[in-house]
N, C-alpha and C positions, 0 to 999 in steps of 0.2 A: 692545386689539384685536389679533389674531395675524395673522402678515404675509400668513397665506393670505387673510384677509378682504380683506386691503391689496390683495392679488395680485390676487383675483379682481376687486377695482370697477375696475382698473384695464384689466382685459382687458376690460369690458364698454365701452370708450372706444373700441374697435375696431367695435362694431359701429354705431356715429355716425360714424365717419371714411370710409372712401369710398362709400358710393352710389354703391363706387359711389355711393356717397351722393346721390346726385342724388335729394332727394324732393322738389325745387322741382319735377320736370317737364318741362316745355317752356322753364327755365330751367335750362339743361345746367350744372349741378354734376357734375365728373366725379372720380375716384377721388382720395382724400388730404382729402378736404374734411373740416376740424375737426382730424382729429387726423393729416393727412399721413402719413409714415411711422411718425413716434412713437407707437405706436396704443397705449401705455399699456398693454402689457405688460413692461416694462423694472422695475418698479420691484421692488428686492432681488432683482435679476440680479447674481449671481456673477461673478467671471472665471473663463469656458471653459463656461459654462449657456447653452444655446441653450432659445428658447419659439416654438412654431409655433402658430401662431393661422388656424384657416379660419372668416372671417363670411360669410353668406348673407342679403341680404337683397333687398326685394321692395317694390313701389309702384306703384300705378294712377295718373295724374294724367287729371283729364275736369274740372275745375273752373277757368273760366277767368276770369282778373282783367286790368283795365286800372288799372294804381296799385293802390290797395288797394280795388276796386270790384269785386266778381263779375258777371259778364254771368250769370247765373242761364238768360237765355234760350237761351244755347245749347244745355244739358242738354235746357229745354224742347221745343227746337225741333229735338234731334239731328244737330245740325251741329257738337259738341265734337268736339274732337280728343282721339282717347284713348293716354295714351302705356302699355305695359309695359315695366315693366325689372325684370331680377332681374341679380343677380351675387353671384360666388362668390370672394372674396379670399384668398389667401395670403400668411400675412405668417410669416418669419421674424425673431428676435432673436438677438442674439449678445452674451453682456458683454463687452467687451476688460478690463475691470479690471470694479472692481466699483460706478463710481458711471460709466464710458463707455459706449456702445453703441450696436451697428450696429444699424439695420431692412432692411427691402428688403421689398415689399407689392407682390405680381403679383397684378392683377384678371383676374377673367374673365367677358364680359358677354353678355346674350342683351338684346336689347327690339324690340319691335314695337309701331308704331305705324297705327290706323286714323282713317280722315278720310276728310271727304267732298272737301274743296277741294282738295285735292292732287290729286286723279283728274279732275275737268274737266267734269263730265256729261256728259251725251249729247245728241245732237240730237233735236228732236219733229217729227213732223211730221203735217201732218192729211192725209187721205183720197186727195189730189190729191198726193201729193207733195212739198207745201211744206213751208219751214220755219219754223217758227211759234215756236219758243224751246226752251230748253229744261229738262232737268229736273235734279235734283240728284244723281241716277248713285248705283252702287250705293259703298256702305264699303267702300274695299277698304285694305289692308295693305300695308306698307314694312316692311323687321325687319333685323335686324344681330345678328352672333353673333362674338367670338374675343375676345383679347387687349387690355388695356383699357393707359392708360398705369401703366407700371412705375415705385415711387418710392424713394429710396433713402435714408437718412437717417445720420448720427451726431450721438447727445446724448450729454449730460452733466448729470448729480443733481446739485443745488448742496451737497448735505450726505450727509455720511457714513450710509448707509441703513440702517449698523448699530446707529448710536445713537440715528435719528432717526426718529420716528414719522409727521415731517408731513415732507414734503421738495418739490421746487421743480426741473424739469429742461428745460433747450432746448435743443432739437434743431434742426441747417440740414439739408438737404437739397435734392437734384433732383428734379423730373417729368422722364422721359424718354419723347420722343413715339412710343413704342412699339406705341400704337393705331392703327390703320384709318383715319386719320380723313377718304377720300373713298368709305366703302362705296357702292356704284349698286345700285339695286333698280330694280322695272319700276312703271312710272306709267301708268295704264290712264285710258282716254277723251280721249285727247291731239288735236292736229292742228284745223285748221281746222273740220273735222267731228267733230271729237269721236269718234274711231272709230279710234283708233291705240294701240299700247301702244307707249312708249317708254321706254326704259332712264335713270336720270339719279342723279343724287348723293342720298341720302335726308334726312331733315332735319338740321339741326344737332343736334336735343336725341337721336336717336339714334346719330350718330356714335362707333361707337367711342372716339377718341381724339380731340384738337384739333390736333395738327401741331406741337402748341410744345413747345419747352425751356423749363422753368420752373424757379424756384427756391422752397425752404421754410421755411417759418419758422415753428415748433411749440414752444409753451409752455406745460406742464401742471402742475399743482397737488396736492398730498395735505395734506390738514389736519387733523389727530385734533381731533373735536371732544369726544369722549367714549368709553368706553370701547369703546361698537358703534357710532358714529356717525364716517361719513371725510366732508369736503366734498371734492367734486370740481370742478378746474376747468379747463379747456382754451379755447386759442386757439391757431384755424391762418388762415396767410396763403399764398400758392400766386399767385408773381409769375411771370408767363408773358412769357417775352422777345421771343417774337414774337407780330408785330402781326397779320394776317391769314396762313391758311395757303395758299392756292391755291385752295381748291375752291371756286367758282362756284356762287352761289344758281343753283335750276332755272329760275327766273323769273325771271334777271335778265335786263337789257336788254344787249347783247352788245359796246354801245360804251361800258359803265358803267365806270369804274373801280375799283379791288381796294377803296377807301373805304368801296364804296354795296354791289360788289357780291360779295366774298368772304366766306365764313366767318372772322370774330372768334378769335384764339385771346386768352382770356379769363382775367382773374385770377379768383380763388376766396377765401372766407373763411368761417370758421366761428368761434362760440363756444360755450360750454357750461358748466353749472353747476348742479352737483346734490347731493344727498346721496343715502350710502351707508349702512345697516342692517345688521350681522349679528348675523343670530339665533337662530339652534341648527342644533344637529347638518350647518353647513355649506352651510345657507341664507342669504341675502343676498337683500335688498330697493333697489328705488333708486328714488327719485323727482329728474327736475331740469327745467330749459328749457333748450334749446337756438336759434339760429339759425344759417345757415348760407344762401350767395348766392352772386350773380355780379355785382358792382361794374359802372358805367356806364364809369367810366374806368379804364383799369391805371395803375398806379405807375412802367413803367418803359415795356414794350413796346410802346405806343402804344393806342389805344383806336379804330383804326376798322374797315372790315367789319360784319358783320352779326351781332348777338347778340340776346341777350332779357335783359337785365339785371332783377335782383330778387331777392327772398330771403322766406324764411319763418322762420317765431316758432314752435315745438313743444314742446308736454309732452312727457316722454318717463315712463314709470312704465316699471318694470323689474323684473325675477325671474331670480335665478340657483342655481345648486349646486354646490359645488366641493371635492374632495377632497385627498390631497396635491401633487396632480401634475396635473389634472385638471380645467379648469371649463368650463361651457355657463352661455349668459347670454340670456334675452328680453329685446326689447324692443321697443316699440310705440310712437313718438313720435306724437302725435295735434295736426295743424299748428291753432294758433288764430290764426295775421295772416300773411296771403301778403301781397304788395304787386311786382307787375311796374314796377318803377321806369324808367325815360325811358333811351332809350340814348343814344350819343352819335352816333347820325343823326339820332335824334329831336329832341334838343336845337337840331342844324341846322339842320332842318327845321322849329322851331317858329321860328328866329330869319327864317327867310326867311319863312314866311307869316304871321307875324303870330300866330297860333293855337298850341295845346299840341297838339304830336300826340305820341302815346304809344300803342306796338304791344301787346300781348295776350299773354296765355301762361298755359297749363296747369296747374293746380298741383293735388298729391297731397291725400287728407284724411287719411292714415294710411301709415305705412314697417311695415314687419315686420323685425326685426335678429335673428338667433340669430348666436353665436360658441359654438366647439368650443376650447380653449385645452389645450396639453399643455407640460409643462416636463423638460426632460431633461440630461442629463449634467454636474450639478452634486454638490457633495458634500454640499447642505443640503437640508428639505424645508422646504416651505412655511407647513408646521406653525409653525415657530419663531418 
């Protein structure tokens, strides 16, 4: 297989690594998820070759699970919460030598989200004035737009990438809390009377950013199986050192403590495993699974505040083209096992009453990924 084939499955790694990668939903996977800064254009990076990589990609989540159970009824009954996110990544590479290399992945995000319960209804009243109940008020909108967290990374190829067809490379890296992460929109039908708009924090799963320093840990795989066949494999981890960031749920109770009632800054995980096809004139195929989450507990920075912990199971099929210097990559990961797993107030809360409670959350039926990949100022092509 020629290294541009190698090249290209490796830049298509990029467009699984941040959602923004969030295609849990209302389960806030934010930027670096799966493949951190490593985004898997490094491989047969020269020393003094830089590779700019821009991914775009795009997710609806309105499918709502408690565990691995879908309430079906919400859809039904138009009370889902519908999340948009798209975002637009910039990632550059840098070889220091020719098995070293920097990353650094600046996101950029738009999402909007509508709901009925956020907004509060309005009050009814009959003929005479009274008030009689009320009703479920119209969908209105919350949205977020700028700078997502920025990730920074250095890896290293376990093996010489000029003798070696399959090779093996990990990278540490930072998250740096670069992101917005107390954006305030306006929340309509509020107040005793339901007839107030007031300004407040928007939800966590649209937050720009989490507020944490986090730390990276990205491990990726190339394996020649055959002459047009690469296995691909990836695992990212994204340990987040702090425990809650300041922003107050809108609904929290006001004597609550930062435990029950602050925004979670949350660890992240992802894995992935596919294979790669190339097949003429500069075409490439890829079919793999991937999953990718947000852990109930963190490893380091503590686990409490307010999260939605959970993860999803996705096919991903994929289509790419790439030239000497040059690749665009599809891809469409299609989720078959959401599961909103128990958080750790849940856990508390099931210990004090006796009972399993376990919160709800959103989840996408399909991501849309394109990456634009370009390689420059090296003395080799890709060809080789």
């Amino acid at each position: 297989m020629t290294t541009r084939y190698i090249f290209f499955c490796l830049v298509s790694i990029l467009t699984l690594a941040s959602s923004e990668l969030r295609s849990q939903g209302c389960v806030a996977v934010r930027g670096g998820t799966m493949c951190g800064t490593n985004t898997g254009n490094t491989f047969n990076l020269r020393a003094g070759e830089f590779n700019i990589v821009t991914g775009a990609r795009f997710f609806r989540s309105f499918r709502h699970f408690r565990g691995d159970h879908e309430e079906a009824f919400r859809v039904e009954q138009g009370t889902e919460v519908i999340n948009n996110a798209g975002s637009i990544d910039l990632a550059l590479s840098y070889g220091l030598t020719d098995r070293i290399f920097v990353n650094a992945v600046v996101p950029l995000n738009y999402n909007d989200r509508t709901s009925l319960y956020e907004h509060g209804g309005n009050p009814r009243f009959d003929s005479t004035g009274a008030l009689i109940g009320t009703w479920a008020g119209d969908r209105r909108m919350t949205s977020s737009a700028g700078l997502g967290d920025v990730r920074i990374s250095v890896g290293y190829w376990l093996f010489d990438p000029s003798t070696s067809e399959s090779n093996y490379s990990v990278a540490l890296g930072v998250k740096l809390p670069t992101g917005k992460y107390d954006v305030v929109d306006d929340f309509f039908n509020q107040g005793p009377q339901r007839d107030q708009t007031v300004a407040g924090f928007v939800d966590q799963s649209i937050q720009l950013g989490d507020g944490g320093f986090g730390l990276t840990l990205d491990a990726q795989g190339i394996h020649t199986l055959a002459t047009d066949f690469v296995l691909m494999s990836n695992v990212f981890y994204m340990s987040n050192l702090t425990n809650t960031n300041g922003v107050r749920l809108r609904t929290a109770n006001p004597a609550g403590t930062a435990d029950s009632s602050e925004y979670s800054s949350a660890d992240q995980f992802g894995v992935r495993l596919g294979v790669m096809y190339g097949m003429f004139n500069g075409w490439t195929a890829y079919i793999g699974a991937r999953a990718e989450g947000v852990p109930s507990s963190d490893l380091i920075g503590g686990s409490a505040g307010f999260r939605r912990p959970g993860y999803a199971v996705s096919v991903e099929p994929g289509i790419g083209y790439s030239t000497a210097a040059l690749s665009v990559f599809l891809s469409t990961p299609i989720a078959a096992y959401r599961n909103r797993t128990q958080s750790h107030i849940d856990k508390l809360r099931t210990q004090i009453r006796g009972v399993e409670v376990i919160g709800d959350a959103a989840f996408a039926d399909i991501l849309f990924n394109l990456s634009v990949s370009y390689r420059f100022g090296g003395s080799h092509s890709m060809t080789e």
